[in-house]
C-alpha positions in Angstrom: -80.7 -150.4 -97.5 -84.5 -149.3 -97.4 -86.3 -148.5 -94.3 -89.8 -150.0 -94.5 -91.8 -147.3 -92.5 -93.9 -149.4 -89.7 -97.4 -149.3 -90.0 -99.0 -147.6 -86.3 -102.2 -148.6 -84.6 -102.3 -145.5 -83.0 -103.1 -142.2 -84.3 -103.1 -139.1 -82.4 -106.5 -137.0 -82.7 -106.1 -133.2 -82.4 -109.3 -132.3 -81.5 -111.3 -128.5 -81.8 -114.5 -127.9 -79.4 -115.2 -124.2 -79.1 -111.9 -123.0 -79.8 -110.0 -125.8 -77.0 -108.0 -128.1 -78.5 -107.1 -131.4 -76.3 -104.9 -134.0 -78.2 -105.0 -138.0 -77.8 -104.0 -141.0 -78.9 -106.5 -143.4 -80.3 -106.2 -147.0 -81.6 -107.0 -147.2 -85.2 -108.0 -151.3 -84.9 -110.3 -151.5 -82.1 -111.7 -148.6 -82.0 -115.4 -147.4 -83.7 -116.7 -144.0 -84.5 -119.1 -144.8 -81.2 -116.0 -145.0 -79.5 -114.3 -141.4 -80.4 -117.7 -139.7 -79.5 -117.7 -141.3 -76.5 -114.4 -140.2 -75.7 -115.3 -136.7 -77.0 -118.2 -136.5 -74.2 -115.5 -137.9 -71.5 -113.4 -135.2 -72.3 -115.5 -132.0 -72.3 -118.7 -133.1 -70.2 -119.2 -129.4 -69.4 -119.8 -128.4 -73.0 -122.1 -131.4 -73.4 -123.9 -131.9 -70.0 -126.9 -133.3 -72.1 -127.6 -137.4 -71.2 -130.0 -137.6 -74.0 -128.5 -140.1 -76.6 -130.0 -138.2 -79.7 -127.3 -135.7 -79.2 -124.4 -137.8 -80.1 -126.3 -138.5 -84.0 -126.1 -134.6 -84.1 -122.7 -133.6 -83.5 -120.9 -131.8 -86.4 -117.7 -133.5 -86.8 -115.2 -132.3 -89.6 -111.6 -133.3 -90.3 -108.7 -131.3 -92.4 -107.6 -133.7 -94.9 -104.4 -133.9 -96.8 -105.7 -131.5 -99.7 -106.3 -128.8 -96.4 -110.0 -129.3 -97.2 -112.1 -129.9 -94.0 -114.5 -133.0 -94.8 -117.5 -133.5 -93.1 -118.0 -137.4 -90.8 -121.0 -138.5 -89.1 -121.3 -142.5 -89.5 -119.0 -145.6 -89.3 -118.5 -145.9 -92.9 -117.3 -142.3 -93.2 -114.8 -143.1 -90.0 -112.8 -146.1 -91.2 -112.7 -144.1 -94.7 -111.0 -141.2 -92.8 -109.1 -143.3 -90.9 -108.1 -144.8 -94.5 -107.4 -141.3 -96.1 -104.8 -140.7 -93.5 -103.3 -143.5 -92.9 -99.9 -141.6 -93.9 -100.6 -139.1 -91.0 -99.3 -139.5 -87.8 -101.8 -136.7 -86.6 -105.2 -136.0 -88.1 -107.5 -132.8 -86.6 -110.7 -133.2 -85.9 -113.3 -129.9 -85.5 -116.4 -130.8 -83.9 -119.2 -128.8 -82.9 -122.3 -129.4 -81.1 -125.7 -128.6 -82.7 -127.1 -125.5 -82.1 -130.4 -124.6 -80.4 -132.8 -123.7 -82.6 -135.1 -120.3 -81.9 -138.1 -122.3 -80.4 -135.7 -124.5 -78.0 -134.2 -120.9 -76.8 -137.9 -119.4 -76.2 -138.4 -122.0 -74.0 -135.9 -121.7 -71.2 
């Protein structure tokens, strides 16, 4: 008798913003890199109160694959290819950081 493992939709996303860690489930069919930054802005709309949409295309986003190496995403391509790369997982963590001010941007407050 063999077990035939069954393929999940979901994944669960660990995810790493300044050292919190929240962890969801997310729907590997439907669901587009537009839609995990969105839910990344639902779920820590302190750290990013910005409304300016330019600030989603400059998020640092980073996974650890399966060789423990931490690979840099930032476009739809690169998503489903993750999304391929570990479709083994059952978990995949995700470190994501938001861009950092630059000098001039800090002068001016």
């Amino acid at each position: 008798k063999t077990q035939t493992k069954k393929m999940s939709t979901t994944i669960k996303l660990k995810v790493i913003i300044d050292g919190e860690m929240r962890k969801f489930k997310f729907c590997k069919k439907s669901q587009a890199y537009d839609d995990f930054l969105s839910k990344i802005y639902q779920l820590w709309k302190k750290k990013f109160s910005e409304t300016d949409p330019k600030v989603y295309a400059t998020l640092l986003t980073k996974y650890l694959d399966s060789d423990n190496d931490w690979i840099s995403f930032s476009t739809e391509e690169e998503w489903k290819e993750l999304l391929d790369d570990m479709s083994d997982k059952d978990t995949i963590k995700i470190s994501v950081e938001a861009p950092k001010k630059s000098a001039q941007d800090q002068w001016k407050e």
